[in-house]
C-alpha positions in Angstrom: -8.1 -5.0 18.8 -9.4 -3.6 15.7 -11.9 -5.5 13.3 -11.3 -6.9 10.5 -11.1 -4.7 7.5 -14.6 -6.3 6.0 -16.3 -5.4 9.5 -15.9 -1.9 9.1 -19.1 0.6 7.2 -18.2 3.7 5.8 -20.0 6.9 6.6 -18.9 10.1 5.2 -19.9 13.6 4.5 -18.1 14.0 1.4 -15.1 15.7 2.8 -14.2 13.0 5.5 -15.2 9.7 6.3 -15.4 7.3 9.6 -15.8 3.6 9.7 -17.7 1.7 11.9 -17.3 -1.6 13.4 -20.0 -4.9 13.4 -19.4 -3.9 17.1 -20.8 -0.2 17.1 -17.1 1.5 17.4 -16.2 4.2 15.6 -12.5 3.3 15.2 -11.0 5.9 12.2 -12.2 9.6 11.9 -10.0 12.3 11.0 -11.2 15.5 11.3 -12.1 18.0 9.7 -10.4 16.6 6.3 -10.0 13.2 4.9 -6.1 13.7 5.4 -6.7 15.8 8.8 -5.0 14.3 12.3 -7.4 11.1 13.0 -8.8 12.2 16.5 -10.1 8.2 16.3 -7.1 5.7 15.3 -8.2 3.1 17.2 -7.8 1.2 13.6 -4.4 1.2 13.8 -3.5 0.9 17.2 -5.5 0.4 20.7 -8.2 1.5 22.1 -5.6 3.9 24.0 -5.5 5.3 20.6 -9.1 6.8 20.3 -12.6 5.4 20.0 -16.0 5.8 19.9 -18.6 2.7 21.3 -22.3 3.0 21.3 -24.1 -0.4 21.1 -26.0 -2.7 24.3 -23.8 -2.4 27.6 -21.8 -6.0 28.2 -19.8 -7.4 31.1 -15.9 -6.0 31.2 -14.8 -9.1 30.5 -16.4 -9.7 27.9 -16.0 -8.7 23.9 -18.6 -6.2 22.7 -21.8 -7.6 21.2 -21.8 -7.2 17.4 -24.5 -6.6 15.8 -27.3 -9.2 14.1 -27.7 -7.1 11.0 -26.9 -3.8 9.1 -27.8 -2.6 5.9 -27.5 1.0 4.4 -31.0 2.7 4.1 -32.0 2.6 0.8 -29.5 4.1 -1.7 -27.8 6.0 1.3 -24.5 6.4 3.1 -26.9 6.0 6.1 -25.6 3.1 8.9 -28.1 1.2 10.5 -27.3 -1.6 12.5 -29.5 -3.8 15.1 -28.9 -5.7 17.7 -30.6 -8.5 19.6 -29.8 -8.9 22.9 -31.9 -11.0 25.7 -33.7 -8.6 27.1 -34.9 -6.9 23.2 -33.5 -5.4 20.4 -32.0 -1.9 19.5 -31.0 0.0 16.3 -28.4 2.7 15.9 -28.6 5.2 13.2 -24.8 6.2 12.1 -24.3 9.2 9.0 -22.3 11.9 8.9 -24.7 15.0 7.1 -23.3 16.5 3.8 -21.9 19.7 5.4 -23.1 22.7 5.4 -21.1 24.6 8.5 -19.2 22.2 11.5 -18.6 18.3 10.4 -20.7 16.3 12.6 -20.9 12.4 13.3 -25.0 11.7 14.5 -25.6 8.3 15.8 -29.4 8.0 17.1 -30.6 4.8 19.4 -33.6 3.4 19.3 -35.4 1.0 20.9 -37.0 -1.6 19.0 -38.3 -4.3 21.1 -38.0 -4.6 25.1 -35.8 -3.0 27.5 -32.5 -2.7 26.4 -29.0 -1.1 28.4 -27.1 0.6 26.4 -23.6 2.4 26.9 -21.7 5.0 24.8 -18.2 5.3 25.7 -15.8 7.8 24.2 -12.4 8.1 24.3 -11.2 11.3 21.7 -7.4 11.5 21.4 -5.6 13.8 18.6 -2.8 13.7 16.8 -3.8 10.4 15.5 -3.7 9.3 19.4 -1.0 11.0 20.6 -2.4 13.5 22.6 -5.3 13.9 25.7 -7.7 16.5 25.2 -8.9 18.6 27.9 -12.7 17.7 28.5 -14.5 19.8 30.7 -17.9 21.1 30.3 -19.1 24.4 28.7 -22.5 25.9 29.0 -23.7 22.6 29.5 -21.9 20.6 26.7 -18.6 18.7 26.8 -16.1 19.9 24.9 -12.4 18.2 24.0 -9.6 20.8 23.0 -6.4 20.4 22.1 -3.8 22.6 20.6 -6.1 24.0 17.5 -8.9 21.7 17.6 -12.4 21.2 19.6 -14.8 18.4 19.6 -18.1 19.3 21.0 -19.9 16.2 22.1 -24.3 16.2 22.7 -26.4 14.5 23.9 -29.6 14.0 26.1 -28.2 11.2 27.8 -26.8 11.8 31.4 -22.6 11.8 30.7 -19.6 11.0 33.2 -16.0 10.7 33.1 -13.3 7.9 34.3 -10.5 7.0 32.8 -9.9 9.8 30.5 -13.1 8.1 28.9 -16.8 10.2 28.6 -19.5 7.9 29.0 -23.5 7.2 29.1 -25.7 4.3 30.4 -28.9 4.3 29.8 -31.6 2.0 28.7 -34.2 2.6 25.4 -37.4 1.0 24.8 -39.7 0.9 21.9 -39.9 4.4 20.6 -37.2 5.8 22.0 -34.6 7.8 20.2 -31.5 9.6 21.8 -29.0 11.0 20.1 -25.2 11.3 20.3 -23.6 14.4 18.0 -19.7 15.2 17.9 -19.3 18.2 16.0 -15.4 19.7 15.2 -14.7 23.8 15.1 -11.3 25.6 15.3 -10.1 25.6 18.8 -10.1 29.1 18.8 -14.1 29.8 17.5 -17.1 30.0 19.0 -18.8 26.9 19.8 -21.0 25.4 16.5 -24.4 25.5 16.7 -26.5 22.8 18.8 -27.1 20.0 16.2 -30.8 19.2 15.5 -30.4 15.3 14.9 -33.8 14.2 13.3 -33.4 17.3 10.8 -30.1 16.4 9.5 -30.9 12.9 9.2 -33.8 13.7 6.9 -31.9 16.0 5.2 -29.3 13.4 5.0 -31.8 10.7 3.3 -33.1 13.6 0.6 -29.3 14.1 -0.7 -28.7 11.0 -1.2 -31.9 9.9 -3.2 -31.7 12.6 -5.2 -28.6 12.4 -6.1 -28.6 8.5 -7.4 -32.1 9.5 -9.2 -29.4 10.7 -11.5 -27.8 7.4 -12.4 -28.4 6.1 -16.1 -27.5 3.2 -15.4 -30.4 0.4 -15.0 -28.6 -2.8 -15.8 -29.0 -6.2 -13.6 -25.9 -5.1 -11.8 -27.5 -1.9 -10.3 -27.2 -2.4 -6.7 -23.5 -3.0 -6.8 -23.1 -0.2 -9.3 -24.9 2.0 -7.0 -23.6 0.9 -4.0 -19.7 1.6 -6.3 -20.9 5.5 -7.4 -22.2 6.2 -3.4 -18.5 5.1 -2.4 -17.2 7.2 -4.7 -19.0 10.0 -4.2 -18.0 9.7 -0.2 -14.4 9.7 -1.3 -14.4 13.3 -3.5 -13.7 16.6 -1.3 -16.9 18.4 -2.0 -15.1 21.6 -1.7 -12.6 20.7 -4.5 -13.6 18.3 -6.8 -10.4 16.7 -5.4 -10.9 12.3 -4.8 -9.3 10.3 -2.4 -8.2 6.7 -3.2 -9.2 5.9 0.2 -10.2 7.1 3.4 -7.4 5.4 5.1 -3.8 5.3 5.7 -1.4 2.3 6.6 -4.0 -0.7 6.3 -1.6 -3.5 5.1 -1.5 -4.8 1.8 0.6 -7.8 3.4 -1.1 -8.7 7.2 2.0 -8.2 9.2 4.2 -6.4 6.6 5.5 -3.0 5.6 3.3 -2.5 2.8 1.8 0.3 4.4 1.0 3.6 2.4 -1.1 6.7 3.1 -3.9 7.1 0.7 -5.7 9.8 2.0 -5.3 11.9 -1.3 -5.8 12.4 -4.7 -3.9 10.0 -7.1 -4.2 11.9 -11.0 -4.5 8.1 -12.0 -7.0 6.9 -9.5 -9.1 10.3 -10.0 -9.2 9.8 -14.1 -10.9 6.8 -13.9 -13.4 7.5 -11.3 -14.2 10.3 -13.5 -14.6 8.5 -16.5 -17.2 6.0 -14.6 -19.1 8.7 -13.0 -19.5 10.0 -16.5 -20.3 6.9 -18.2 -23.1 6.5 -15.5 -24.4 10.0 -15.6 -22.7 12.3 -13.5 -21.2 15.4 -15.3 -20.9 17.5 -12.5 -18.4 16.0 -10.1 -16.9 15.3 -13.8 -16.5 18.7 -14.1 -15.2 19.5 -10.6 -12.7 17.0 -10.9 -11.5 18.6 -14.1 -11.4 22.2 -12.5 -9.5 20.8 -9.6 -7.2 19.3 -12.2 -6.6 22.7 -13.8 -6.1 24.1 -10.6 -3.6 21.7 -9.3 -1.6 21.7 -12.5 -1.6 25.5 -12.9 0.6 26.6 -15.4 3.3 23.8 -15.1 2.4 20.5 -16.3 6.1 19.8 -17.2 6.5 19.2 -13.1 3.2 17.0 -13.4 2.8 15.4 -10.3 1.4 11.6 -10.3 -0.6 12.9 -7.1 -2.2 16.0 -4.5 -3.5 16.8 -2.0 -7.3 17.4 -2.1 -7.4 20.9 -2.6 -4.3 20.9 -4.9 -0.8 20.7 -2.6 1.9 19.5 -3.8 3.9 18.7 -0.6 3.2 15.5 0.6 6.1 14.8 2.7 6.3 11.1 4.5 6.7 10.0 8.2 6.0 7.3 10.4 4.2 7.4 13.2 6.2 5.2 15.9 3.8 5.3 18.8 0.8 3.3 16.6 1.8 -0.3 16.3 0.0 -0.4 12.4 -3.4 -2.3 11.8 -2.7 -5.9 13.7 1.0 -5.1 13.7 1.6 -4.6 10.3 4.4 -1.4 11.0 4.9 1.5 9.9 2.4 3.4 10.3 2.5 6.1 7.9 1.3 9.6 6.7 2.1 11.5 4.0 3.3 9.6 1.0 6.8 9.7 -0.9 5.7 8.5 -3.8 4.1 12.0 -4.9 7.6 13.1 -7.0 7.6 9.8 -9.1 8.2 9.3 -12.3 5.3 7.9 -13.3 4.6 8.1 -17.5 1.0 6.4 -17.4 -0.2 9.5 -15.5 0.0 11.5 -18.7 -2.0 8.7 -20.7 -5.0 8.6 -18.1 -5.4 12.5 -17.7 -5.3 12.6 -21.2 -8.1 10.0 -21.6 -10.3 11.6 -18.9 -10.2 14.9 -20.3 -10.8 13.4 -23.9 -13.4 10.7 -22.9 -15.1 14.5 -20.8 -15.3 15.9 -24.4 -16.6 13.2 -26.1 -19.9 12.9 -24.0 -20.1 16.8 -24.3 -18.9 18.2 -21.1 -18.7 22.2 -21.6 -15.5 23.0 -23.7 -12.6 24.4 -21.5 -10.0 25.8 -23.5 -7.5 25.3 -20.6 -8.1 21.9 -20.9 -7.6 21.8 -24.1 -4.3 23.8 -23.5 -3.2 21.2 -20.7 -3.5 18.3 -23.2 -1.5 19.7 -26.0 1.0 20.9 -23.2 1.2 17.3 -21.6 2.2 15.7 -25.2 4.6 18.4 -26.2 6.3 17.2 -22.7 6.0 13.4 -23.5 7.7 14.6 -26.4 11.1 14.5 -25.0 10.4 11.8 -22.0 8.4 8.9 -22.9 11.7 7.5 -23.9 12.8 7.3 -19.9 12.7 4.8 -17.8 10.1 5.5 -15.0 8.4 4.2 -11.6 5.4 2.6 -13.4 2.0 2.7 -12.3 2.4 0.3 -9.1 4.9 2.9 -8.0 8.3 0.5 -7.2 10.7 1.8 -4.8 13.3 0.0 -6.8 15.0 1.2 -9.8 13.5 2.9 -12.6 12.7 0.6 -15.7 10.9 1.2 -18.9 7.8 -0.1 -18.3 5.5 -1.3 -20.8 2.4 0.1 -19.3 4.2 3.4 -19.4 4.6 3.5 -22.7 1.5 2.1 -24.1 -0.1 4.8 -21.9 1.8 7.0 -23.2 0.9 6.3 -26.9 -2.9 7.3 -25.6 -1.9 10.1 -24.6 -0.6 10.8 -28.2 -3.8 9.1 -29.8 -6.5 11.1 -27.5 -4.8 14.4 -28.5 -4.8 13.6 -32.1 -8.6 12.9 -32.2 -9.0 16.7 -30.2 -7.2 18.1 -33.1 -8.7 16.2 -35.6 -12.1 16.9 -33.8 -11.2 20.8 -34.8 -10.9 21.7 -30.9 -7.4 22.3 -30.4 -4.6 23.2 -33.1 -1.1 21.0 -33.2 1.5 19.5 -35.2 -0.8 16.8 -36.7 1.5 14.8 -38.8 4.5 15.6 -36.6 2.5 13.5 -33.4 1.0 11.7 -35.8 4.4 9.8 -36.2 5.1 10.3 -32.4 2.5 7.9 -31.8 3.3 5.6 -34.6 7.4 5.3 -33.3 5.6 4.9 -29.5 3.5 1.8 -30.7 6.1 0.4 -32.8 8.9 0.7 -30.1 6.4 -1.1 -27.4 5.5 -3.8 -29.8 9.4 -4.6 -30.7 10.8 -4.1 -27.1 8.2 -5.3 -24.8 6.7 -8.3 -26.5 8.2 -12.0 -25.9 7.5 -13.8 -29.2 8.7 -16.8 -27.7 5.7 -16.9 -25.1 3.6 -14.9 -27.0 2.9 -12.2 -24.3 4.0 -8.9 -23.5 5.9 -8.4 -20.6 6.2 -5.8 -17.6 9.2 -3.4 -19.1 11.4 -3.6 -22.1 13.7 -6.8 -22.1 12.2 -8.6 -18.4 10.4 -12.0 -18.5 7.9 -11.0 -15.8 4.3 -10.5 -16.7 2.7 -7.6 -15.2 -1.4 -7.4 -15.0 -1.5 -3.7 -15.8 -1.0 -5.6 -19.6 -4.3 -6.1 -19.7 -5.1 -2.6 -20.3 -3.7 -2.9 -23.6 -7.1 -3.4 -25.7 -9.1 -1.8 -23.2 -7.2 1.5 -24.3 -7.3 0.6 -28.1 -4.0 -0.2 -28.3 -4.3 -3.4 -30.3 -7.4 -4.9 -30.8 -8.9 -7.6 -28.8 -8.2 -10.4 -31.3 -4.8 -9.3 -32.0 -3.0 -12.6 -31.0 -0.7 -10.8 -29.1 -3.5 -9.7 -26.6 -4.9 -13.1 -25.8 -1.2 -14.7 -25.7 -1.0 -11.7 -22.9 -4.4 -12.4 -21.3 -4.0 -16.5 -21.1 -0.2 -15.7 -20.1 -1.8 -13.5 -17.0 -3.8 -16.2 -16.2 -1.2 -18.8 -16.0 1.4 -16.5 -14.0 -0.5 -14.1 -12.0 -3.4 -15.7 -10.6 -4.0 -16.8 -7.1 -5.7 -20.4 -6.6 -9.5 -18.9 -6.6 -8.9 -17.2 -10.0 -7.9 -13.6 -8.8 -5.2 -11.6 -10.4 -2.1 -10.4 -8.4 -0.5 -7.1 -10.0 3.2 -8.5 -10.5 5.2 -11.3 -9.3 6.9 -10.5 -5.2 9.3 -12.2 -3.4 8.7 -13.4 -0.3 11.2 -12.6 2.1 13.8 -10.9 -0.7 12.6 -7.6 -2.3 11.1 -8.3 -5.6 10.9 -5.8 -8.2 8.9 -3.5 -6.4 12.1 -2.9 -3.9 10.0 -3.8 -0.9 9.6 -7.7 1.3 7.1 -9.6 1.7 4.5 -10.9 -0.7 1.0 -9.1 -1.2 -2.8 -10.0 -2.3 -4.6 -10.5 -5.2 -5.3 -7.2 -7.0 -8.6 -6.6 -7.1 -8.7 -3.9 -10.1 -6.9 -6.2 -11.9 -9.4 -9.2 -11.2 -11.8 -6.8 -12.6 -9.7 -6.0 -15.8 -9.5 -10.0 -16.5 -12.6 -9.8 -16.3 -13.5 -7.1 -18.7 -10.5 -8.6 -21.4 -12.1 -12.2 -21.2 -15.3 -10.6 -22.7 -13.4 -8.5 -25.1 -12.3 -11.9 -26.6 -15.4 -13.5 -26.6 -15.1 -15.8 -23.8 -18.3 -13.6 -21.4 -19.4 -16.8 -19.8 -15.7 -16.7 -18.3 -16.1 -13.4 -18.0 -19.5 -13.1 -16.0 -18.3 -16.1 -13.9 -15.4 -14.0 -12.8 -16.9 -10.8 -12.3 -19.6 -12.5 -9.9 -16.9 -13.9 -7.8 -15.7 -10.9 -7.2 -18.7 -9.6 -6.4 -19.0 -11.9 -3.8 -16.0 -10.5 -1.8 -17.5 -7.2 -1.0 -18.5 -7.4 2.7 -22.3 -7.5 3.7 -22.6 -3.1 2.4 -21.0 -3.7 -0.5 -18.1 -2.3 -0.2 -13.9 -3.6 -1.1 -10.5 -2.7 -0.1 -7.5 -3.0 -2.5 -6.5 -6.4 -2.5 -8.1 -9.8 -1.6 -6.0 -12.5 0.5 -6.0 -15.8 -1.0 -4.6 -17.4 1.8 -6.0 -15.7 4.6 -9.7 -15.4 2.6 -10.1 -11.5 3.6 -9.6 -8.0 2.3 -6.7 -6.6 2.9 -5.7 -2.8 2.0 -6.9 0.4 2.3 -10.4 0.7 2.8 -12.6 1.4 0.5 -10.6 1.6 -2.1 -11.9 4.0 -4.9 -9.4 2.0 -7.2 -11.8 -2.0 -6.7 -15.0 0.4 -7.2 -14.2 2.0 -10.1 -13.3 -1.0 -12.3 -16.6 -3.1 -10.8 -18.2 -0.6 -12.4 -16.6 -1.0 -15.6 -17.0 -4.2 -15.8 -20.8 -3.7 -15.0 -21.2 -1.9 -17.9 -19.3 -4.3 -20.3 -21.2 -7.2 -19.7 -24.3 -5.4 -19.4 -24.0 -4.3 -22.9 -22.8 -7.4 -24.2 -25.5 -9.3 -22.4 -23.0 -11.3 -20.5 -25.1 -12.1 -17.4 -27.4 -14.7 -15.8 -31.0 -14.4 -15.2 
């Protein structure tokens, strides 16, 4: 059975990612892409399904040892974990080295203290573990094929086969290091190239420090922060400039339910606001790959804007369920692909908008196709921010007019104005200059409840919806407005869970709510964060503070969140990591930072 979701460490090389388990399993890797067939899936299934053990040997009827402690190294994506056994202890090195040639998973054991068994055991299966690889040996390495993929497996440690399982015992003591590489080429090529272990884990160490020397930020959050921007960096395609929302698919949103969706690509919503953190915190370059992705993805047809890609720009994202995994503790369907790519969504046009102004603003090299895109996008919203649309949760009931939508919508308008205005672009000024004015007064007459005070979640409904509290974070109104903190102490009544979290809308139980699906779902954790950040736009940042350090404290031992937060079961539930928690921690960071909301 697979760990909890908190158990798991990520290790990545920036165009896929594996987690690893308190227990040393490697029980999710897809290979060679973040949305490649997972040729581990033991996270959502069995260990029939694929895995990868390495950790101090243990009776069979036993449960594997976990380990006693991990930690990143440093500022790294580096895994180390120790364990303390009776007879001495042992570390294993995990990483995954920013590629340059075939993706390759290192893990290197060594002894620490006494004399210590150990035992790897690996058990590859593709297809997401649907199919047995032939493993045989070549030239003196194993090698697992099936259809057009190989995994080459090394090591210095004597190997054998049962059980369609490759395994290694052997013992380490102080000073000793042995390694364990799996490295993935085309089925069809020539073998890669012997991996040199100690190399790439230096190599490994040097990327990663230089790259967060470039952080600006130095704030008393810092080690969340930079714990946040390493995630996010592990979840962009390097190739690209493409980010993933997460690294997973089908981890459930309700433990046991079907609120299980693929998020293995790139979201236009989720990717504008990591790339309006990274550049808030220093980092123009993946700023500007994400926005040459974005052109590229777009093209020339922004009228068919999709809400999300693929990581290198596809558009066809078809969905299926995979009926021989039994989901992540039961929680069925397992699914890939995701049908939710050829919504409606009206918000998207608002947050692309933003990104590419808030890129311009803090002097990102002018791009005239940029420029082009944005004017493009408005003369579109035009004729459709009028329609009813999915929303930014993405229902799978019917279409309403949601207020989110629209007040996204009306920044989309407002950003393009201030590009015109800026002299960068030419447009119809006045013309969109009334746009936006017939935009804010059509939100503020159709989706406001003067009788409670609070704006609502689409034009004539009584239910509150949290993505309201974006509406002075995007200048909407103002922060004092009292239509704001009606909406924020109305959120807070409504929508939040026992320990103070925010859930995203109100479900139903049992009976499909207004997101068309059963079941009930956690506590949002974005929207915990945006609380957060709105309490200390009104001036209450002791509140504020006090929130935001609660949060804090669900992030597992590295750091690190999923989507949501169960208030009843006290764990993360979700995809995991979820680019979509890290991005707003870091937002919040920054807020109370410069409003010197914090403690200490």
């Amino acid at each position: 059975m697979a760990g909890r979701i908190e158990d798991y460490a990520l290790i990545g090389d920036m165009q896929t990612a594996a987690l690893v388990c308190r227990d040393g399993t490697v029980d999710w890797l897809c290979l060679p892409r973040f949305d490649s067939h997972a040729i581990f899936a033991g996270l959502l299934g069995t260990e029939e399904h694929g895995f990868w053990r390495l950790g101090p040997a243990y009776a069979s009827d036993q449960e594997p040892p976990t380990a006693a402690r991990r930690s990143y190294r440093g500022d790294s994506l580096i895994l180390e974990s120790e364990w303390d056994t009776q007879r001495g202890t042992v570390r294993v090195t995990d990483f995954m080295p920013p590629r340059d040639g075939a993706p390759q998973l290192i893990r290197i054991v060594e002894g620490v203290s006494g004399r210590v068994p150990m035992r790897s055991a690996l058990r590859m299966r593709f297809s997401y573990g649907r199919v047995v690889p032939w493993v045989h040996k070549h030239e003196g390495r194993t090698v697992a094929v099936a259809g057009p993929d190989s995994v080459w497996f090394d090591t210095s440690a004597e190997t054998y086969g049962k059980s369609l399982t490759t395994y290694a015992d052997f013992t380490v003591a102080p000073g000793d290091r042995i390694a364990f590489t799996i490295s993935w080429e085309p089925s069809h090529k020539e073998p890669p190239p012997l991996p040199e272990p100690e190399q790439s884990l230096e190599a490994t160490e040097d990327f990663w420090r230089e790259w967060v020397d470039h952080c600006t930020y130095h704030g008393p959050y810092r080690e969340a922060v930079i714990r946040s921007l390493i995630t996010l960096k592990a979840l962009t395609y390097a190739p690209t400039g493409g980010i993933v929302a997460a690294p997973t698919t089908s981890l459930p949103e309700d433990i046991g339910g079907v609120r299980n969706w693929d998020y293995r690509y790139t979201w236009l919503r989720d990717a504008a606001i990591t790339l309006s953190s990274l550049l808030r915190t220093g980092y123009r370059e993946e700023a500007r790959a994400w926005r040459e992705w974005l052109l590229r993805a777009v093209a020339g047809d922004p009228e068919n804007l999709q809400i999300m890609y693929g990581i290198a720009g596809e558009r066809e994202l078809g969905e299926a369920e995979l009926d021989w995994l039994p989901g992540y503790e039961n929680s069925g369907p397992v699914r890939v692909g995701n049908g939710a790519a050829h919504q409606l969504q009206l918000d998207v046009y608002g947050e692309v908008t933003e990104a590419l102004h808030l890129a311009h603003m803090t002097g990102l090299a002018r791009n005239d196709y940029a420029s082009l895109l944005q004017l493009k996008l408005i003369r579109y919203l035009e004729g459709h921010w009028q329609e009813p649309d999915e929303g930014i949760w993405e229902v799978r009931g019917p279409r309403r007019h949601f207020v989110h939508s629209k007040v996204m919508a009306w920044v989309a308008v407002d950003r393009t104005i201030k590009l015109i205005e800026s002299g960068d672009a030419d447009g119809p000024l006045e013309r969109w200059k009334e746009l936006r004015d017939d935009i804010h007064r059509d939100v503020c007459e159709k989706g406001y409840d003067k009788e409670r005070n609070t704006f609502t979640q689409s034009y004539g409904s009584k239910e509150l919806d949290a993505s309201l509290l974006l509406i002075p974070q995007m200048g909407f109104l103002p922060p004092d407005d009292k239509r704001v903190i009606g909406t924020i102490e109305a959120i807070q009544r409504e929508l939040s869970t026992p320990d103070g979290f925010i859930l995203r809308y109100p479900t139903e139980g049992d009976n499909a709510g207004v997101d068309g699906l059963p079941g009930d779902e956690g506590a949002f954790l974005a929207c915990s964060f945006w609380m957060a950040d709105d309490l200390a736009m009104i001036g209450r940042v002791d509140e504020a503070r006090k929130l935001f350090e609660k949060l804090l404290s669900l992030r597992n031992d590295l750091g690190l969140l999923a989507e949501e937060w169960d208030p009843h079961l006290q764990r993360q539930v979700g995809n995991f990591p979820q680019a979509f928690s890290h991005v707003p921690l870091i937002d919040t960071a920054l807020r109370l930072t410069a409003s010197g909301a914090y403690g200490g």
